[in-house]
N, C-alpha and C positions, 0 to 999 in steps of 0.2 A: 170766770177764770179758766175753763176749759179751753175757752176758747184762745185767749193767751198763749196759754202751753204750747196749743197747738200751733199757733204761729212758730212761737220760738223752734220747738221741735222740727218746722220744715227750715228754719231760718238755720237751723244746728244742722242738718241733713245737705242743704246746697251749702255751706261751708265745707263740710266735710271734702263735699266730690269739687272742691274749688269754684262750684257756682256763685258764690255768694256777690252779689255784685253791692258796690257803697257809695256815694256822691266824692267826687273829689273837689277839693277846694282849687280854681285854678286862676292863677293870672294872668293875663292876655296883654305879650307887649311884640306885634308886628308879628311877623314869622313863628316869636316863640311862646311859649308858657312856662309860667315858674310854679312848679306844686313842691309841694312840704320842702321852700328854697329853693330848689335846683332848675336853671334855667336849660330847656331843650325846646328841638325843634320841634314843631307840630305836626306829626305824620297822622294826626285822623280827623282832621278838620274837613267839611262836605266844601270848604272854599277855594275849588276846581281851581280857577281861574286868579287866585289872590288879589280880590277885587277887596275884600274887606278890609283888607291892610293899606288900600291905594288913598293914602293921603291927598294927594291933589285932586280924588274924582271927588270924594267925602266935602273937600273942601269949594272944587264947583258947582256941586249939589247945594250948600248950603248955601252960595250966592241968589241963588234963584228965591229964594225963604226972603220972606219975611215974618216979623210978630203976627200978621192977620194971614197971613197962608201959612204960617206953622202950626198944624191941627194934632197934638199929641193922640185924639181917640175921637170915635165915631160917635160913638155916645147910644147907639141902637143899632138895631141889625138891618139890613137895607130895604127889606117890606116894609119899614115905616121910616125913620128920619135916615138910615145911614147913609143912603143911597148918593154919594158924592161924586160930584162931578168930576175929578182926578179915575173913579174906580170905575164910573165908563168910558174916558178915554183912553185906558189902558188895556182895557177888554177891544176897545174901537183896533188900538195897536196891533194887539197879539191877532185880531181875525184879520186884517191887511195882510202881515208878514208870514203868517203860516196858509195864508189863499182861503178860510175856511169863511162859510156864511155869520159866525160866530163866535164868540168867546163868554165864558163869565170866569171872575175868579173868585177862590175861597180863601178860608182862614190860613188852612195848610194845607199839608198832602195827606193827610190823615183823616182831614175832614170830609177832602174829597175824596178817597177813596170808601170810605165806610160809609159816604153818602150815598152815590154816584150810583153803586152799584143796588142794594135795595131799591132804589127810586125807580130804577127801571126795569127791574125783573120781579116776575110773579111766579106764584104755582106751577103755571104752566112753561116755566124758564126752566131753562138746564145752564148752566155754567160750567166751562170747561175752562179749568186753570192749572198754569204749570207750577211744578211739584214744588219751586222756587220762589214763587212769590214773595212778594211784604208781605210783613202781617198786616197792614193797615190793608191789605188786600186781602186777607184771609180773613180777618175783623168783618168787613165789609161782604165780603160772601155771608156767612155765620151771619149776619142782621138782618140780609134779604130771606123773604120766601120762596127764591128757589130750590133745586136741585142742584148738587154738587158733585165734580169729580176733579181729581188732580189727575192730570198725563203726569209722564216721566218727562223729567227735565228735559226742555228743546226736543221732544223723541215729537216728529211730528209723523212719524207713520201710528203709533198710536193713534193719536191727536184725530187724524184721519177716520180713524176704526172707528172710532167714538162717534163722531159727528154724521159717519154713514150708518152704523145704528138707531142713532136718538135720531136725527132731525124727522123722521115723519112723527115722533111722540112727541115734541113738544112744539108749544107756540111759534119760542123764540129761543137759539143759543147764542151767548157769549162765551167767547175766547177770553181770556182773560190776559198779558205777559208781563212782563216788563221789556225793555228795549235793551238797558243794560241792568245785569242781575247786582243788588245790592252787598251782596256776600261774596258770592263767584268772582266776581267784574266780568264774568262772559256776556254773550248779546245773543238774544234773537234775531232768528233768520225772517225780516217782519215781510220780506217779499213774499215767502214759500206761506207763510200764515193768511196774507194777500189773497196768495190762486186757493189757496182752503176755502176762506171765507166765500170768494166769487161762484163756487161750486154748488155754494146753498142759499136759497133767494130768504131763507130766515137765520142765518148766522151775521152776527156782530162782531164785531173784533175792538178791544177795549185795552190799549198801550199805555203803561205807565212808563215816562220818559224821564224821572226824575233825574234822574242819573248821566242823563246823558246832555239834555235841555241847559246850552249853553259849550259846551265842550265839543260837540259833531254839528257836522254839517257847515256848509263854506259862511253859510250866516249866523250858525252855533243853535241853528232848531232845534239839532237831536237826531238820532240813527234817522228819523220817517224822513230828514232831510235828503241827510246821508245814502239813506238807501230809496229814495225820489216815492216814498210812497204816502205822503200828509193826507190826501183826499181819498184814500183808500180806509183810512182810518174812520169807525163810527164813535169812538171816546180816544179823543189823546190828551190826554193830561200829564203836566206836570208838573215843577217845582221852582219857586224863588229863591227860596233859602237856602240852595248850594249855590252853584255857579254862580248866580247871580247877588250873592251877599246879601239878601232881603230876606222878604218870610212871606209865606202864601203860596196858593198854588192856582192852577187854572185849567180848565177843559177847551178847546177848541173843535167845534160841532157845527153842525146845524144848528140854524137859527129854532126850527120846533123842540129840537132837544136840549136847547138853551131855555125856551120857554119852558117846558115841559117840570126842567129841574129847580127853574125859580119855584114853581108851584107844588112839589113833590119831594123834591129833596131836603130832609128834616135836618142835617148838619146845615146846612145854608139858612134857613130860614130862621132856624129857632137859637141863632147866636149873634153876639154884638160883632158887627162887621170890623175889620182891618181899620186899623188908625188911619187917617189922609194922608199923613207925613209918611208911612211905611210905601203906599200907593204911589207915592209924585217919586220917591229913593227908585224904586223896580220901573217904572217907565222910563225916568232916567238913565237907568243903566241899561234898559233891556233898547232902548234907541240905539247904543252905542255898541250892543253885541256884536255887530258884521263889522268893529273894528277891531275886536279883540282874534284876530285871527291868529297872529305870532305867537300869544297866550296857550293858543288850545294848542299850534306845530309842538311848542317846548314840554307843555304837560305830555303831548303824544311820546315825545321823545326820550322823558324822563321815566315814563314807563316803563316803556320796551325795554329800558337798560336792567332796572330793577327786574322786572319779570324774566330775562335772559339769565341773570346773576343767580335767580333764586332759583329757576330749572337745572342751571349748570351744577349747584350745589343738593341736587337731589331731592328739591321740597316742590310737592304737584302744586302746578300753578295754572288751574283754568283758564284767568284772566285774558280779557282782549281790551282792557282800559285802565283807566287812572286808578280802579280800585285792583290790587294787588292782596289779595289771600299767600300769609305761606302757613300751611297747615299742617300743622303738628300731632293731630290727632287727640291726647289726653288732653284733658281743658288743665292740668299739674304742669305740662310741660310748657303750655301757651302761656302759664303765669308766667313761669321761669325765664323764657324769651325775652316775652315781656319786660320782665327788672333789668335783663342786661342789658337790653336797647336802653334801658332809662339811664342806665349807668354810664353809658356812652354817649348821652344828651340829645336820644330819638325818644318822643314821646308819641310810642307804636303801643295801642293798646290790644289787650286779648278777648278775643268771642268769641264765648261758650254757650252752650244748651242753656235756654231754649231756642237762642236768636237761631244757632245752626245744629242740626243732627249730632246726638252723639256719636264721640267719635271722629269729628272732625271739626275739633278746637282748631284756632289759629290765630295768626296775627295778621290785623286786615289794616294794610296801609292805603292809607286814601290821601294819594297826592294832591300836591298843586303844581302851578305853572312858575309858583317863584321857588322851587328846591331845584338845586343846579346837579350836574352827573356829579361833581367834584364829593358831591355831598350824599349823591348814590354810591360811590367807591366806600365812602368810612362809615358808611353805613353797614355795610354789607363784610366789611373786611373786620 
């Protein structure tokens, strides 16, 4: 029973300071969601692009199905039966269109970052990661046996110090970033991380693109597009289940360190692969990316508005994309926001410690490409 108490006692303690987070019951119709009644629009959906809502893709996807190619589950993980034919030609895809020797993909982005990263560092690793990262990226450090250090957010003259320091002591470093930050919506500068890397014949550099992967670059790559640097990159990985309406995730590599992670990476290997039917949905759609180009102009456009609105009103707004932070500081105030937006039929939620530092509560709207400026104006007013 001690042990009880003590849950409840922390569970009474993050209520207290408004941490307390709860499952909401929500219901999903196009654009909006209906919780406890009330029908609003969906400001934090990861559905960049509003491809989940796209009725007629849904529906020429499922012409393609039949009863004997509709595969609900794998049934095993892909060193022994899963390994389907749909999940290597969508790996075959992804190394074509991003120029690389390789691809493999995972369950998620969670899998593969908390994989990805022990698999390839040892003892004699040092990892060097911005102060910003996911957790599934701080997870994934924390599992490896390396060595750890956070720089100060994008400070790459730090970033610098460090790496002229450590690199005669250790094997091997990794950089660690992301491309666009999941809290902030700011971006790494992945050129200046680039001429870092180049300066040491044993540093790595390892970009997580989730955020960006589908939304940048003229084919919807992602910033490495954007900022012309894919094959400068030794881990680019990133994500299905935003932009792209699916679920999974993927690395694009060399072909040895493709191999390397079939045989090493314990998230990969020791779980039931991706259902077939989720596999042939993300090929589908990710064939069709370099036409959603109007998609990504309108979300760029919908930003900037929001982000303009919310500066000019006095609330810091890092952002340089579709995720939009206005940060209120007390995780009390960020509730409060929160309810009025809901009251006004925005369903903008609020993040609090531990996702971000105390102190800088806020409300993190994560656009799409189908909310119109008419609808940034009453928002906002």
């Amino acid at each position: 029973m001690i042990l009880i108490e003590q849950m409840q006692q922390e569970l009474q303690e993050l209520e207290a300071k408004s941490n307390l987070r709860k499952l909401p019951g929500i219901l999903h119709e196009g654009r909006d969601v209906i919780v406890n009644g009330q029908r609003m629009l969906n400001l934090s959906s990861n559905d960049y692009l509003g491809l989940a809502n796209d009725i007629e893709l849904r529906r020429d996807f499922l012409e393609t199905l039949t009863p004997e190619t509709f595969l609900p589950t794998s049934s095993s993980s892909r060193l022994l039966t899963g390994n389907f034919t749909a999940c290597e030609q969508l790996e075959q895809q992804l190394a074509t269109a991003f120029g690389t020797e390789a691809a493999l993909v995972f369950n998620s982005g969670y899998h593969a970052n908390t994989g990805i990263l022990p698999a390839v560092s040892n003892a004699r690793t040092l990892i060097l990661a911005d102060k910003l990262v996911h957790a599934s990226l701080i997870d994934g450090i924390r599992l490896s046996a390396a060595k750890s250090i956070r720089y100060r957010h994008n400070q790459y003259d730090q970033l610098e110090r460090l790496i002229e320091i450590n690199h005669t002591e250790y094997e091997r470093i990794i950089i660690v970033t992301e491309s666009i930050f999941s809290m902030d919506g700011d971006e790494a500068d992945l050129r200046e991380l680039v001429r870092l890397k180049k300066k040491y014949a044993n540093v790595w550099l390892y970009v997580d693109e989730a955020h960006a992967f589908g939304v940048r670059g003229d084919k919807g790559l992602g910033c490495t597009e954007e900022q012309e640097c894919i094959s400068d990159i030794d881990f680019l990985v990133g994500t299905f289940g935003k932009a792209l309406a699916s679920a999974g995730a993927y690395i694009v590599c060399r072909k040895v360190i493709r191999e390397y992670l079939v045989n090493k990476m314990r998230t990969f290997i020791f779980t039931t692969a991706l259902p077939p039917v989720i596999i042939q949905w993300t090929s589908f759609v990710f064939t069709r990316l370099p036409n959603f180009r109007q998609r990504r102009e309108k979300l760029q456009l919908v930003s900037s508005k929001l982000k303009e609105v919310l500066e000019h009103k006095g609330y810091v707004c890092p952002s340089s994309s579709h995720i939009i932070p206005m940060i209120t500081g007390e995780s009390s105030i960020a509730v409060r926001k929160a309810e009025e937006l809901q009251r006004k039929g925005f369903y903008a939620l609020p993040v609090r410690p531990p996702t971000v530092p105390e102190g800088t509560s806020r409300i993190r709207f994560s656009l799409t490409a189908e909310i119109s400026e008419e609808e940034i104006v009453r928002l906002t007013t």
